[in-house]
N, C-alpha and C positions, 0 to 999 in steps of 0.2 A: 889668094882667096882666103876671105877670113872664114874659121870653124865656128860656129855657133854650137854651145853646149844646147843639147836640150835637157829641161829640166821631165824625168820621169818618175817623179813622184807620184803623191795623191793627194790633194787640195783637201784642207780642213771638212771642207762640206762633202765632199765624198765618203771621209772617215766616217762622219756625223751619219750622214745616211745608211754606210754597209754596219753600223750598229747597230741603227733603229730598225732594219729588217733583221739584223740576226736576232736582238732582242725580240722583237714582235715573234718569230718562228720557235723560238723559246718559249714564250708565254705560252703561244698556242699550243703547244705540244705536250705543256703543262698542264691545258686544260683540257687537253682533249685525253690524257690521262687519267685526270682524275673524274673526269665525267665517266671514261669506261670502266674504272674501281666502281664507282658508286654504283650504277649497272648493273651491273655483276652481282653487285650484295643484295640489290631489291630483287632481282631475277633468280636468286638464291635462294633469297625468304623466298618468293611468289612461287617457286620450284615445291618444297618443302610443305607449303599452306595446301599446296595443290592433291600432296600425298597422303597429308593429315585427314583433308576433306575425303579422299577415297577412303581411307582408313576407315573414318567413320561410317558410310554408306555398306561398307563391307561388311563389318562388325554386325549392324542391324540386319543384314542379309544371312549372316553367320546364324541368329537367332533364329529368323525366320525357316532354315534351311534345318537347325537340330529339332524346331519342331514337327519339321516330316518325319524328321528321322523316327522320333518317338511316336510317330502314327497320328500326329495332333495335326488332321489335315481338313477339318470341319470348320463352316462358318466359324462356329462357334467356340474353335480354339486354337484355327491359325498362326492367329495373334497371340496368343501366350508370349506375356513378358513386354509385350509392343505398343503399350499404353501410350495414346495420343498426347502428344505436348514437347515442351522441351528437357532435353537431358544432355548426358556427357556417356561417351563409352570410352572403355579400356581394352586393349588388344586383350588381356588374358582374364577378364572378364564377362562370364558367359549371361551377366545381366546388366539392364539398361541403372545407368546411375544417376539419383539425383541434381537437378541441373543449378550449379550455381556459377557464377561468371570466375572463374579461377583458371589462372595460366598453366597450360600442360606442363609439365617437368621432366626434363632425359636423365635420365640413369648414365651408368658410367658403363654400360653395355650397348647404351643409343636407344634403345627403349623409350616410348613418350607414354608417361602414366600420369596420377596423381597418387601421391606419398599418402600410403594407409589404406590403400583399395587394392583387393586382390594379392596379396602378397609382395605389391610396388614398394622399394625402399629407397633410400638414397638419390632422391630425384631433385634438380636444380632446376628452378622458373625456364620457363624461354616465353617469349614474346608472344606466341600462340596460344589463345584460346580456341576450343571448339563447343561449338553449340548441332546438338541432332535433336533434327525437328521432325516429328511422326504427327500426320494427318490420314483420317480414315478417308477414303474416297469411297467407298462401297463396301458391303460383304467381300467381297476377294477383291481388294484392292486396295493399298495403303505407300502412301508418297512420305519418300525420306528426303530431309533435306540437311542435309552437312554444309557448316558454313564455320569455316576456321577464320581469327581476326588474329589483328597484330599491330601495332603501333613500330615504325621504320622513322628516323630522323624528324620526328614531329608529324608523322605525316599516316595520318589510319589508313589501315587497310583489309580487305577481305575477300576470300575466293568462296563462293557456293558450290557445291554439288549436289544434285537431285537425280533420282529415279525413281520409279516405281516400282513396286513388290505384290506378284500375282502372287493367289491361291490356285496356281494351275493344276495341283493334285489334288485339288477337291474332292472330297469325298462326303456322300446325301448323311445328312442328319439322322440319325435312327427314330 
């Protein structure tokens, strides 16, 4: 009986083929990488913009709230400092700031101000602008709207936030 060797190789086109899938599973893993970095960093910004916007809602709450304090709970003076229109607020400033389109700036404490307001110094651009929007809706009632933008790999963007601010302590006019 003759032996016949078998050959147990791997044919050219075999090679060719378990390439083009390991290559293929390469690429993708490559893309499906770098899609979840990118991700990440708009969902970072979109995180941050979201904090910014409460910041500001707060801040105008903050006013609204040291006005009770000081007894300022009448149609007629609620509102102190709350002048309908657009502006910019500052965490440690206890008044609304004129609004011009200018990018917030972090301190080296992570603070977001603008440099020359309120005792803010050392503050570096970041991507975010904020705009607070006050509208009268009635004697006791006034709609804040905080809307922080930001430009991300060519691509704008923006979160809003809105609530409303009663005069629930009202107290009659003399």
């Amino acid at each position: 009986m003759k032996l016949r060797f078998k050959n147990k190789g791997f044919s050219l086109i075999e090679i060719i083929v378990a390439i083009g899938v390991i290559i293929s599973v390469f690429i993708g893993s490559i893309a499906l990488i770098s899609f979840t970095i990118s991700s990440t960093r708009v969902a970072r910004s979109k995180t941050m913009a979201i904090g910014l916007a409460q910041e500001g809602l707060e801040i105008v709450r903050n006013i609204r709230d040291n006005n009770w304090l000081n007894y300022k709970r009448k149609v007629s003076n609620w509102r102190d400092g709350l002048s309908f229109g657009d502006w910019r607020v500052q965490y440690n400033n206890p008044a609304l700031i004129s609004f011009v389109n200018a990018p917030l700036q972090i301190n080296t404490s992570g603070f977001y101000g603008y440099n020359g307001i309120a005792g803010f110094s050392g503050g570096t651009d970041t991507p975010f602008s904020r705009k607070i929007t006050l509208e009268y809706i009635g004697n006791n009632q006034l709609k804040v709207t905080s809307e922080v933008t930001w430009q991300e790999r060519g691509i704008n963007n923006s979160v809003k936030a809105e609530t409303r601010l009663y005069n629930w302590l009202e107290e009659p006019e003399e």
